[in-house]
N, CA, C, O and CB atoms as a CASP TS submission, in Angstrom:
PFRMAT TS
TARGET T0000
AUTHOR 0000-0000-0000
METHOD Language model
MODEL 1
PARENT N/A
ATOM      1  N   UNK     1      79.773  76.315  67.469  1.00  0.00           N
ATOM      2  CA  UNK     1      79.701  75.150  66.613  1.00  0.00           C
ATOM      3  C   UNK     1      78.503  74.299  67.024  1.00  0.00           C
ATOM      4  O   UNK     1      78.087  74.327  68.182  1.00  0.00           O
ATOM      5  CB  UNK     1      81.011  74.332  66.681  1.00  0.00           C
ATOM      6  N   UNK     2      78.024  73.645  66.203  1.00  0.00           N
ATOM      7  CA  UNK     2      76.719  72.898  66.206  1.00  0.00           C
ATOM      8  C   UNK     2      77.315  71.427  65.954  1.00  0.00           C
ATOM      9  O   UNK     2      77.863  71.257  64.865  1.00  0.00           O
ATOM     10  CB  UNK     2      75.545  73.459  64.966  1.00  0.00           C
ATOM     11  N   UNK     3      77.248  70.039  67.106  1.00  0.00           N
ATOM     12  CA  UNK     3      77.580  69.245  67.082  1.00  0.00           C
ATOM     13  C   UNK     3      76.815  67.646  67.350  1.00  0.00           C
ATOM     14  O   UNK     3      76.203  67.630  68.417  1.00  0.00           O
ATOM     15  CB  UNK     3      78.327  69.700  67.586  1.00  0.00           C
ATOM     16  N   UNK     4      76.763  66.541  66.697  1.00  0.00           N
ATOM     17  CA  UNK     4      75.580  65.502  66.448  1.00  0.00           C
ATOM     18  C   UNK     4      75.893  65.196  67.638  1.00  0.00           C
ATOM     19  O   UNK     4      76.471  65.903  68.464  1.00  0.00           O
ATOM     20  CB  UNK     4      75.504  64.302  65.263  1.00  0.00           C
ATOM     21  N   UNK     5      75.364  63.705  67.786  1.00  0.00           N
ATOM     22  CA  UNK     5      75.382  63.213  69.185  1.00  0.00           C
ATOM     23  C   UNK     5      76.805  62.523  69.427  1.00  0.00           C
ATOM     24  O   UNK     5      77.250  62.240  70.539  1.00  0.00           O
ATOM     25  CB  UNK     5      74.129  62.148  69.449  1.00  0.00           C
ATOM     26  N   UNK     6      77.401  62.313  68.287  1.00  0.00           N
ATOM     27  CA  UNK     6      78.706  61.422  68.169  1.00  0.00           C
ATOM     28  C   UNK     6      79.679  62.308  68.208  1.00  0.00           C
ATOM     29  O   UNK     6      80.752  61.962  67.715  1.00  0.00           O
ATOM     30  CB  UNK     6      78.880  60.534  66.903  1.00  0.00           C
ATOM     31  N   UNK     7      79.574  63.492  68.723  1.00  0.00           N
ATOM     32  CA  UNK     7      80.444  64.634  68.357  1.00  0.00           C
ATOM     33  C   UNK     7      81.114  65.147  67.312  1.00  0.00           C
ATOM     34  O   UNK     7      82.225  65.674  67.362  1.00  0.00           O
ATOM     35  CB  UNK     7      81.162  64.618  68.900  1.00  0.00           C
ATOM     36  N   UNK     8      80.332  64.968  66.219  1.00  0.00           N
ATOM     37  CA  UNK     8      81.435  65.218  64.871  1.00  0.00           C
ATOM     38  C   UNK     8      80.318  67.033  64.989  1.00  0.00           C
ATOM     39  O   UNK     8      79.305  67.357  65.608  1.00  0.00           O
ATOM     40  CB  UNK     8      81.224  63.578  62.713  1.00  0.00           C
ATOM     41  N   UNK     9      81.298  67.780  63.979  1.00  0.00           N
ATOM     42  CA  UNK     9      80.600  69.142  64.258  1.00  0.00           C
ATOM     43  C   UNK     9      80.124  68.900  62.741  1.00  0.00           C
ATOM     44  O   UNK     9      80.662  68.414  61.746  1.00  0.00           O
ATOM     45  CB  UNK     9      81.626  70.739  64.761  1.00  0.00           C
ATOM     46  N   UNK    10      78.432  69.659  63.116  1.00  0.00           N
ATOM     47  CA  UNK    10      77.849  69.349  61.358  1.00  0.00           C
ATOM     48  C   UNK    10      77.837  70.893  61.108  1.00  0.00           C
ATOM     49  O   UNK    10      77.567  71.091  59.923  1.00  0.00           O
ATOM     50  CB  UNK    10      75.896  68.409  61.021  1.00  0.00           C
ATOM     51  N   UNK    11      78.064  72.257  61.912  1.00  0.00           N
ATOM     52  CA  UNK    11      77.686  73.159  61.373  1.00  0.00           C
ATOM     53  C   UNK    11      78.709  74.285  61.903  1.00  0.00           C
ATOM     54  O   UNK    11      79.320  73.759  62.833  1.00  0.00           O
ATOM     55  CB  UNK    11      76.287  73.266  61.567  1.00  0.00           C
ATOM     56  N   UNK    12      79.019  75.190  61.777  1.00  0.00           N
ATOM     57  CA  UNK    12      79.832  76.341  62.425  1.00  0.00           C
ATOM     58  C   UNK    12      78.655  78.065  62.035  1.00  0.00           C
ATOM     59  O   UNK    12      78.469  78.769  61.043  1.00  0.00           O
ATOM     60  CB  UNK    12      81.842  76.323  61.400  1.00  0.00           C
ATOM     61  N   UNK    13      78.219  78.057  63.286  1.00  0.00           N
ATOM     62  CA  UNK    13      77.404  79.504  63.287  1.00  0.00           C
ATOM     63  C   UNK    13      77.943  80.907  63.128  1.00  0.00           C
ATOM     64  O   UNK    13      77.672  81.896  62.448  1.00  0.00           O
ATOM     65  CB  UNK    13      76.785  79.643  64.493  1.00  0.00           C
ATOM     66  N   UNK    14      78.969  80.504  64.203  1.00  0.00           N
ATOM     67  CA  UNK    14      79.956  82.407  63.713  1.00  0.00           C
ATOM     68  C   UNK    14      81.236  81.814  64.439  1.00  0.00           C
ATOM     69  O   UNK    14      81.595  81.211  65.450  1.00  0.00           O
ATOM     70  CB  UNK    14      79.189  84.592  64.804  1.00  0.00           C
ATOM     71  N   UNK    15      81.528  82.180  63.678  1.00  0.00           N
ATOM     72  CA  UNK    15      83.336  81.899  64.094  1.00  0.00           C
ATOM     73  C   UNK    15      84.629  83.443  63.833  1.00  0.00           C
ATOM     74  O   UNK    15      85.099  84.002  62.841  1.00  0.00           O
ATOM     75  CB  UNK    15      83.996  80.315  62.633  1.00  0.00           C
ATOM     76  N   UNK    16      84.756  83.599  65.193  1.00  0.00           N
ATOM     77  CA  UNK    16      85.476  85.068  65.061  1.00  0.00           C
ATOM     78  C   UNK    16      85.656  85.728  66.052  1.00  0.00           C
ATOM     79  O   UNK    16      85.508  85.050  67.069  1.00  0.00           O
ATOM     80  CB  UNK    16      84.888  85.975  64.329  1.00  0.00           C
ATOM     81  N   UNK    17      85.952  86.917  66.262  1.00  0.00           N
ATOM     82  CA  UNK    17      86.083  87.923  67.444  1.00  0.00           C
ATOM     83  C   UNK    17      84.509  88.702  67.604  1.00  0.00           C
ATOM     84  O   UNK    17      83.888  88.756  66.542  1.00  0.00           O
ATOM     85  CB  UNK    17      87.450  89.171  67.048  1.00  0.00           C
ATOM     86  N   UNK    18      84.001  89.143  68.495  1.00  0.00           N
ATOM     87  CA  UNK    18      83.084  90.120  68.444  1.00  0.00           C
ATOM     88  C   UNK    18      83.281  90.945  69.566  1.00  0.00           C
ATOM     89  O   UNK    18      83.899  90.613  70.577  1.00  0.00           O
ATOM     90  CB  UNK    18      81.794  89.636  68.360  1.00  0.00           C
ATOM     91  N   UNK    19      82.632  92.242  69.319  1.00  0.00           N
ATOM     92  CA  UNK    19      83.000  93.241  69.913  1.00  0.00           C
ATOM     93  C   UNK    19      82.444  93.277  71.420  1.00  0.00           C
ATOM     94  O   UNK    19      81.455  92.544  71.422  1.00  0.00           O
ATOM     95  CB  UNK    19      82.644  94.304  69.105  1.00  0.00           C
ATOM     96  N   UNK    20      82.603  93.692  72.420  1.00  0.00           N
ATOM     97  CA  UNK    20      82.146  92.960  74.095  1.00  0.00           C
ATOM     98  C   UNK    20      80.537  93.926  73.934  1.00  0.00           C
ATOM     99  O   UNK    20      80.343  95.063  73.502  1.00  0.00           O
ATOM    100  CB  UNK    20      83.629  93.635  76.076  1.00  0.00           C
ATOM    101  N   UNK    21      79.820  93.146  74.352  1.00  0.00           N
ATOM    102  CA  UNK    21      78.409  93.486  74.378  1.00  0.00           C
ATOM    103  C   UNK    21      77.496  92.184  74.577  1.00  0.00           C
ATOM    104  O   UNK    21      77.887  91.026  74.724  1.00  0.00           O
ATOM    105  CB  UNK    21      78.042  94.235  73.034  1.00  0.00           C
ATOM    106  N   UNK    22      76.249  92.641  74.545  1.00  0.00           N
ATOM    107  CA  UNK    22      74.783  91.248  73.878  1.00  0.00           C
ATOM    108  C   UNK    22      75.147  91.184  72.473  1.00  0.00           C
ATOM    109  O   UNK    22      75.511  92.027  71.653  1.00  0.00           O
ATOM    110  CB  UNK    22      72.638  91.834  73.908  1.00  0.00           C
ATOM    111  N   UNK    23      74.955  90.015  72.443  1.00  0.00           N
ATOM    112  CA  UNK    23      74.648  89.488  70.543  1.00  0.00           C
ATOM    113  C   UNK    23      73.401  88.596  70.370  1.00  0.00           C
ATOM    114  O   UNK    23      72.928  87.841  71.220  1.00  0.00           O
ATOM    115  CB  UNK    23      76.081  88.321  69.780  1.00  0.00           C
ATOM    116  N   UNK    24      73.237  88.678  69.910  1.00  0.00           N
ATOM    117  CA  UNK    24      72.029  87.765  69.252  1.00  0.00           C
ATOM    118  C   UNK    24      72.327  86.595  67.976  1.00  0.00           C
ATOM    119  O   UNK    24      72.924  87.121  67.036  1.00  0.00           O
ATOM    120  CB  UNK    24      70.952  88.892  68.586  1.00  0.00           C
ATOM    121  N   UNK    25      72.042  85.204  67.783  1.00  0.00           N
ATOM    122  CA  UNK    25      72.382  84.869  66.337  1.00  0.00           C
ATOM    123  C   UNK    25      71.440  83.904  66.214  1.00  0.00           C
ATOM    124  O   UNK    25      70.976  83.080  67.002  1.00  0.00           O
ATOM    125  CB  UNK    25      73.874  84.382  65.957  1.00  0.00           C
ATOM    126  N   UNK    26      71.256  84.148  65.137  1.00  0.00           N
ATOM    127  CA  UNK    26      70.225  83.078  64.639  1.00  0.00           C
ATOM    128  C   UNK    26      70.536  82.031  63.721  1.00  0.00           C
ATOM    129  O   UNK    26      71.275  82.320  62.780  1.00  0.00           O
ATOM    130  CB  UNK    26      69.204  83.677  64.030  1.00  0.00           C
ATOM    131  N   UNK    27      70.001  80.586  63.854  1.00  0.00           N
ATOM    132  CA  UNK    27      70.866  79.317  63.204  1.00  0.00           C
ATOM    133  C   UNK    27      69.725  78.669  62.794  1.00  0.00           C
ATOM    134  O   UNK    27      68.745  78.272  63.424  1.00  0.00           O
ATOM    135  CB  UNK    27      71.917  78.308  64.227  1.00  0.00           C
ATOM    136  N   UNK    28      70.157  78.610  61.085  1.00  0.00           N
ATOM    137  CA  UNK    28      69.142  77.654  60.151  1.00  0.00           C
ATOM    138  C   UNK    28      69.447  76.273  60.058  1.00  0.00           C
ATOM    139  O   UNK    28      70.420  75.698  59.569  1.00  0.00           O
ATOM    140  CB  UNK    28      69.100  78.080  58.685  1.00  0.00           C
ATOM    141  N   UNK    29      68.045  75.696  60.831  1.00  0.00           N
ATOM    142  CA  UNK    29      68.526  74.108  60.661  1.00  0.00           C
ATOM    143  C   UNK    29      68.174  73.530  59.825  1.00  0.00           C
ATOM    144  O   UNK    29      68.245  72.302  59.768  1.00  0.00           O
ATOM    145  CB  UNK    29      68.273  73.250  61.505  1.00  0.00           C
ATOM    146  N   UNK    30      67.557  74.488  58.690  1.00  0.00           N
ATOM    147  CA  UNK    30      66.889  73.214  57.726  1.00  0.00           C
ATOM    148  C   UNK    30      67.620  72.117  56.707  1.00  0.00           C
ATOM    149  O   UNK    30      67.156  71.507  55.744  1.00  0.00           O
ATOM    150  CB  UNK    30      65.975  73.889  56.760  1.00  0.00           C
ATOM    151  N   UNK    31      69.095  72.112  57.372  1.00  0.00           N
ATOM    152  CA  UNK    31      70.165  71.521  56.891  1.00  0.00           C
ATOM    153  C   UNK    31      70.450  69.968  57.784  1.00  0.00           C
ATOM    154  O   UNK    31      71.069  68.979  57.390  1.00  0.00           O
ATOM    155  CB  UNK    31      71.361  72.661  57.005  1.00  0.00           C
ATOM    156  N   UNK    32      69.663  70.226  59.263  1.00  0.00           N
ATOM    157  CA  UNK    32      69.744  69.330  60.094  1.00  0.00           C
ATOM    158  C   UNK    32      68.859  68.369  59.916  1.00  0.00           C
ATOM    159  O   UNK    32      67.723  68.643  59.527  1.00  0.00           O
ATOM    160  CB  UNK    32      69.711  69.760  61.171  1.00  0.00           C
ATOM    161  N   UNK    33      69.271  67.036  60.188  1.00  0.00           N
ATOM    162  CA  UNK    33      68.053  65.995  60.360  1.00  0.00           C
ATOM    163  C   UNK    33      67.020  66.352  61.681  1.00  0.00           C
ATOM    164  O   UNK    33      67.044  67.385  62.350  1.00  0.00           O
ATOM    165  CB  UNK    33      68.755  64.377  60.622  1.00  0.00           C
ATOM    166  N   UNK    34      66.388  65.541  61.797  1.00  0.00           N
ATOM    167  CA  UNK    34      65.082  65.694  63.232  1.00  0.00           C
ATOM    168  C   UNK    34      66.395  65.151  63.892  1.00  0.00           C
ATOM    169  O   UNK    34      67.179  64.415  63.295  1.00  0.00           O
ATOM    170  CB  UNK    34      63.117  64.473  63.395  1.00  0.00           C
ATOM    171  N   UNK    35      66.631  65.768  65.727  1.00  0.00           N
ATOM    172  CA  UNK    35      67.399  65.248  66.372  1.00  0.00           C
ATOM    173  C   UNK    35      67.553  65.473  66.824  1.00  0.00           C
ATOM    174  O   UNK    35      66.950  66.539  66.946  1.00  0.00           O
ATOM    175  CB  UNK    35      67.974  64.976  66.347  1.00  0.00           C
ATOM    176  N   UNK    36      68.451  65.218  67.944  1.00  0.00           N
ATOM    177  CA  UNK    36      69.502  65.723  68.975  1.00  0.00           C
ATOM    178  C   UNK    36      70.680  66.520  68.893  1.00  0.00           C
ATOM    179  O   UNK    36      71.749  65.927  68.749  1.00  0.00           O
ATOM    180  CB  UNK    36      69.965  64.821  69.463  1.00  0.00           C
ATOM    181  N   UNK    37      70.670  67.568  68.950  1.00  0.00           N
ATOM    182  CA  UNK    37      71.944  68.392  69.102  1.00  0.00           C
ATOM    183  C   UNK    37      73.091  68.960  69.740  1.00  0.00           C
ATOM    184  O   UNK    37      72.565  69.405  70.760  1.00  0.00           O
ATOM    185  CB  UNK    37      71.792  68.926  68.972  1.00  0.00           C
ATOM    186  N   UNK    38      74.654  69.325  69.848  1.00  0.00           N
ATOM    187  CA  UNK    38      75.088  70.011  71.151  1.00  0.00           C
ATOM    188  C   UNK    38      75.338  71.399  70.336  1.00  0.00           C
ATOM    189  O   UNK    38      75.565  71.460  69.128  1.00  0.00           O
ATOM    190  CB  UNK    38      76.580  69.254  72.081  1.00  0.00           C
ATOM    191  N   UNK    39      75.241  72.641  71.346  1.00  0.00           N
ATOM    192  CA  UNK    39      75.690  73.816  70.396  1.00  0.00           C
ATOM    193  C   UNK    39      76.956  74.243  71.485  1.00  0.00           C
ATOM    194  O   UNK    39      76.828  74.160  72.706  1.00  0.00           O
ATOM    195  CB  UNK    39      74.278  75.239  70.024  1.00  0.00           C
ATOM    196  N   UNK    40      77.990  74.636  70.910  1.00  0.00           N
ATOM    197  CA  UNK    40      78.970  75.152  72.353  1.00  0.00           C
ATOM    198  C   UNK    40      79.285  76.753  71.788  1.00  0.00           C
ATOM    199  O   UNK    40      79.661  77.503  70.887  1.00  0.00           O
ATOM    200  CB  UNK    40      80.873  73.993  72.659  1.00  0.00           C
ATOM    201  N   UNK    41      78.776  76.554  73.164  1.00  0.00           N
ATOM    202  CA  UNK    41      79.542  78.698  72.931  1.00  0.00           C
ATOM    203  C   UNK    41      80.548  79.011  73.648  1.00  0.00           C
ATOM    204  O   UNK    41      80.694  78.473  74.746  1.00  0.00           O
ATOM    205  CB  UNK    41      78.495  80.204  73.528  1.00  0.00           C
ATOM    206  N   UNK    42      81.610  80.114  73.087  1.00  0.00           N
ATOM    207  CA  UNK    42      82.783  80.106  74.116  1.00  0.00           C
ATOM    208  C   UNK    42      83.031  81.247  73.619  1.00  0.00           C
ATOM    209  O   UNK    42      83.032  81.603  72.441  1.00  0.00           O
ATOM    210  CB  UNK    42      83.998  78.996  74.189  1.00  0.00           C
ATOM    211  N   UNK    43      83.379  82.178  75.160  1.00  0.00           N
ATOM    212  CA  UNK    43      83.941  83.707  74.854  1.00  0.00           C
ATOM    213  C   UNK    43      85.177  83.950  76.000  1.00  0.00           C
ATOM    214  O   UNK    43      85.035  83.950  77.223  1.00  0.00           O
ATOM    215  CB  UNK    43      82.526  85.039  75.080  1.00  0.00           C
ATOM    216  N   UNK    44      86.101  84.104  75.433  1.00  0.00           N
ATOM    217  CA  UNK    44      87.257  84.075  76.485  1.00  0.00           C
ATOM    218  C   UNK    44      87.745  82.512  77.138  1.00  0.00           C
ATOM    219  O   UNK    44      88.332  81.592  76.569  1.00  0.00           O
ATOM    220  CB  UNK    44      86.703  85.045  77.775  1.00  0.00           C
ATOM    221  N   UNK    45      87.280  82.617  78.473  1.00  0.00           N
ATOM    222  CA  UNK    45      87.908  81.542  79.043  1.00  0.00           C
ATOM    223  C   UNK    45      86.011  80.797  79.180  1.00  0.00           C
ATOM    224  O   UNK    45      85.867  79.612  78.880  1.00  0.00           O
ATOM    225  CB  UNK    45      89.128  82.013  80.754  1.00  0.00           C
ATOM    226  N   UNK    46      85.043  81.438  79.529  1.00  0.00           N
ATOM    227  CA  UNK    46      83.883  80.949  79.445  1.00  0.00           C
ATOM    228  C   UNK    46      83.229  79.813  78.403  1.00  0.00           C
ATOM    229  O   UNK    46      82.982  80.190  77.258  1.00  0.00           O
ATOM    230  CB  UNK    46      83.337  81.958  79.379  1.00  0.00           C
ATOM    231  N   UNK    47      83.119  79.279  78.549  1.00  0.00           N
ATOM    232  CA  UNK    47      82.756  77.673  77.177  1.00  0.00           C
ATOM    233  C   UNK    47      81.403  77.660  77.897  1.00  0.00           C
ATOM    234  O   UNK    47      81.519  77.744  79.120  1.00  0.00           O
ATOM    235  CB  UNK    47      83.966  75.534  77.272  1.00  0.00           C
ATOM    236  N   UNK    48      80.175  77.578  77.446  1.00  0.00           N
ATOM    237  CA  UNK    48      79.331  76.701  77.502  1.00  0.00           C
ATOM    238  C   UNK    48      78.618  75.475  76.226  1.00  0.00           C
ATOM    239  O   UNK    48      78.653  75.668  75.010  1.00  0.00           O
ATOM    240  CB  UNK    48      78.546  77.516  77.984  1.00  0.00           C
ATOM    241  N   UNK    49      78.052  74.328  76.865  1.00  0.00           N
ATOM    242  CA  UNK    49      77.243  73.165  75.950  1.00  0.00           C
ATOM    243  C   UNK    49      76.040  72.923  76.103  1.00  0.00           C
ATOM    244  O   UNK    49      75.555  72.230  76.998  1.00  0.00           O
ATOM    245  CB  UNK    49      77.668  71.922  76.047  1.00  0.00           C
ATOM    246  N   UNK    50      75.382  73.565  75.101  1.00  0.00           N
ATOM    247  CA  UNK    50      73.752  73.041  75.612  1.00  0.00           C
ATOM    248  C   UNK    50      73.074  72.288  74.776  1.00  0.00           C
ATOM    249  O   UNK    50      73.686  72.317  73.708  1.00  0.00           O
ATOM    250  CB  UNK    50      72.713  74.147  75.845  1.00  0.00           C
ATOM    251  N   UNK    51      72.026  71.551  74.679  1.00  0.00           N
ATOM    252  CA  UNK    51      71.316  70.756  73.669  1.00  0.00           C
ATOM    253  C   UNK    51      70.089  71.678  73.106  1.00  0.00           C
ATOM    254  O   UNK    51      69.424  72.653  73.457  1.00  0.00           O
ATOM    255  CB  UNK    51      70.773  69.318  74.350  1.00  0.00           C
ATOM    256  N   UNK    52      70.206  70.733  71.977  1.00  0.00           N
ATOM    257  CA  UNK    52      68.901  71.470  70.844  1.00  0.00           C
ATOM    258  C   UNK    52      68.103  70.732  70.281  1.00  0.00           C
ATOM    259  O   UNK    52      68.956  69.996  69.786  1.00  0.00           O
ATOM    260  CB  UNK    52      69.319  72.188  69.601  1.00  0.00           C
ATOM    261  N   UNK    53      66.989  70.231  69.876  1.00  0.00           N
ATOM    262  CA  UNK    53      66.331  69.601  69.802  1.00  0.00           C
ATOM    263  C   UNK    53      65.920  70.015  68.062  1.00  0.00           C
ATOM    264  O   UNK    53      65.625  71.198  67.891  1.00  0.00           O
ATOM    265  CB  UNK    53      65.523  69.667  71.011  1.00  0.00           C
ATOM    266  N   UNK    54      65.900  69.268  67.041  1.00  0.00           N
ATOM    267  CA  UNK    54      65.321  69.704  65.809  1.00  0.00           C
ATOM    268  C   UNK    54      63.978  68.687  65.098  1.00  0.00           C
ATOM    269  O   UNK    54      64.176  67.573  64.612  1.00  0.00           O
ATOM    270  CB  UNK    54      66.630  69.778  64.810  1.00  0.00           C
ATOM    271  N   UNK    55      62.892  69.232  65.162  1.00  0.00           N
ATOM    272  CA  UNK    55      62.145  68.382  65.037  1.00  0.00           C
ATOM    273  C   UNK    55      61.467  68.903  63.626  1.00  0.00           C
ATOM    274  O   UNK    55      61.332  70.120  63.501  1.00  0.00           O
ATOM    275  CB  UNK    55      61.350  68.182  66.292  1.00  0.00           C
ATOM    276  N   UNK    56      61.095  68.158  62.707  1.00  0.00           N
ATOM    277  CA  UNK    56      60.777  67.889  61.255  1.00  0.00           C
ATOM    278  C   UNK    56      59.127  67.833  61.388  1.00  0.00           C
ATOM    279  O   UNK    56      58.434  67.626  60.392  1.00  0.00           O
ATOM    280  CB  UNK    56      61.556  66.346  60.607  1.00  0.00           C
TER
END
């Protein structure tokens, strides 16, 4: 999920099971304002939050 700075979620990238391996995904922001972003990834018990930067 793709989330503003206020934490509301503005976007959902893949939402689902995937099969155990590398994945790759690619996320169109041209829906996003210029900004600050959080993206969280989570597989199993693993969660990570990182920032994204979208600049116009």
């Amino acid at each position: 999920h793709i989330f503003d700075l206020l934490g509301r979620r503005v976007a959902t990238v893949l939402d689902g099971i995937e099969t155990a391996g590398d994945h790759t995904v690619q996320f169109d922001a041209r829906g996003l304002a210029s900004g600050i972003y959080l993206y969280r990834i989570s597989a199993g018990s693993f969660v990570e939050t990182r920032r994204m930067v979208v600049v116009r």
